[in-house]
N, C-alpha and C positions, 0 to 999 in steps of 0.2 A: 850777941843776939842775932846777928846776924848769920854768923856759922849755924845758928841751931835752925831758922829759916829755911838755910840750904838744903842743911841736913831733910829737914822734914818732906820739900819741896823734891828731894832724890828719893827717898823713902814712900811718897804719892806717887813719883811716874813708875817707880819697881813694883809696886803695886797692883797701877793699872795696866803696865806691863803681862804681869801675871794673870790678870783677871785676861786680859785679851787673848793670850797664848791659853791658857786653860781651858779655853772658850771655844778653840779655833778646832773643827773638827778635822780626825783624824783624814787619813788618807782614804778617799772614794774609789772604788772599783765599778766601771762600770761597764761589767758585763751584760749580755742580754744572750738567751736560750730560746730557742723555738724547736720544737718537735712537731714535724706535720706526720699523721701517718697517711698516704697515700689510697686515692677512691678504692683502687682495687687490692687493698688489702686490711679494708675494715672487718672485713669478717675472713677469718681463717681458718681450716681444719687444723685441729694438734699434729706436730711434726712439721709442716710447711713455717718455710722463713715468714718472719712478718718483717716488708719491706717500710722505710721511717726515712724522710730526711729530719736531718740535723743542722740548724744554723746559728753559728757563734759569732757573737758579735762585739769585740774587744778595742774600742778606738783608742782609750787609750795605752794602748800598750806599744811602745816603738820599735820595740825590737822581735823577733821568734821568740815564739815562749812554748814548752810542750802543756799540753793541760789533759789530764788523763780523765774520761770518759766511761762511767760505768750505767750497763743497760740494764731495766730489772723489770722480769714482767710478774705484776702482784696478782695475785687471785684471792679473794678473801682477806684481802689486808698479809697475805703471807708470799714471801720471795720464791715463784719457782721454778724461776731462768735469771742467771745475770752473768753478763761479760763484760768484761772492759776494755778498753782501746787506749791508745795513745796519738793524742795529735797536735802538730805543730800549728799555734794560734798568731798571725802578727797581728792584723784588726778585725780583719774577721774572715771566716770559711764558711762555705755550706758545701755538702757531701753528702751521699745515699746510702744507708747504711742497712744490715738486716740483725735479726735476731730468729733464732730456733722457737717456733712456740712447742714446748714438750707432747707428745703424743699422750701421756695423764694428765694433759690441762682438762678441766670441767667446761660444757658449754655453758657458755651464756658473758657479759661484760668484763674484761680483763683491761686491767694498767700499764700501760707501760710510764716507768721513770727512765730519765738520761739527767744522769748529775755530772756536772763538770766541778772540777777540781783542779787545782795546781801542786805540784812538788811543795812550798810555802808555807801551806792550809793556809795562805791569806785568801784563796777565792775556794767560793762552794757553792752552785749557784743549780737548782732543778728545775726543771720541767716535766710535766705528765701529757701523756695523754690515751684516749680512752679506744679499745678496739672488742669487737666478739669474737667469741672462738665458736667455731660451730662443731657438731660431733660428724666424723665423718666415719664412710663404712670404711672396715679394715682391709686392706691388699689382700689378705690371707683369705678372708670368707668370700671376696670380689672374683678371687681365683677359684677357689671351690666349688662355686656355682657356675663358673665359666665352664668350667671341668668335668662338672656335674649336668651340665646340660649337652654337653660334647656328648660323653657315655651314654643318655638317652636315647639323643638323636640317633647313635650310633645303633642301638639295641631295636629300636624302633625301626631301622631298615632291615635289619636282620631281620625280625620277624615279620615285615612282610615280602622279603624275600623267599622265607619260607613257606609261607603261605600261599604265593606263587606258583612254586616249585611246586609245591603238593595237588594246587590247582589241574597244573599241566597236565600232571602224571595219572589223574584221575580220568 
């Protein structure tokens, strides 16, 4: 009677053993992600960098770790710039980073995401945030009319050069 006591009394702590361990949440990660993007680069012409910092904030982790970084600026819920980086995380970094916004971005509110990631996939961690694109004129038609207004000015002395000259002569 007593052996089966025991038994049972070993068979209650494996138990609640179990019920504790089963209970006991997995490993926490606690990373933290901030994307500021910078006063003077809220609003951009397509082609021009948009300038962002980046800050990673990793306490626990004790040693170097790389954690790879991809940039994506959305337009209508659709990807159309993304690059990625590679950077060495111990607790935390902040660093200034840029991105190309495309010369066929649409004006008007665009996204930028920064997801961080590790080699692992145990971390995956985003942030967003929000910038406008504005339409700006082209180099090409800027030059044209530069160009274009040179030719005039020029044409315009000639003929009243000539007009001059015939003045004289008269």
């Amino acid at each position: 009677m007593k052996k089966h006591k025991f038994h049972n009394t070993i068979l209650l702590l494996l138990f609640a053993l179990g019920c504790v361990f089963s209970t006991y949440p997995s490993k926490a990660h606690a990373l933290s992600v901030a994307a500021r993007i910078s006063d003077q680069s809220t609003e951009v012409i397509g082609g021009d960098r948009l300038y962002f910092d980046v800050e990673i904030k990793y306490p626990e982790n004790p040693v170097r770790k790389d954690l790879r970084i991809e940039y994506q600026i959305l337009e209508d819920g659709n990807i159309i710039a993304s690059e990625k980086v590679l950077r060495a995380v111990e607790t935390q970094v902040s660093f200034l980073d840029y991105i190309v916004v495309p010369k066929s971005a649409k004006s008007g509110i665009h996204t930028l995401n920064v997801i961080v990631t590790d080699y692992d996939g145990t971390l995956n961690q985003s942030v967003s945030a929000t910038f406008k694109v504005l339409k700006g004129i082209d180099q090409v038609t800027t030059y044209f009319f530069i160009i274009l207004g040179a030719i005039l000015l020029v044409a315009i002395l000639v003929i009243m050069q000539i007009i001059a000259a015939r003045r004289r002569n008269r």
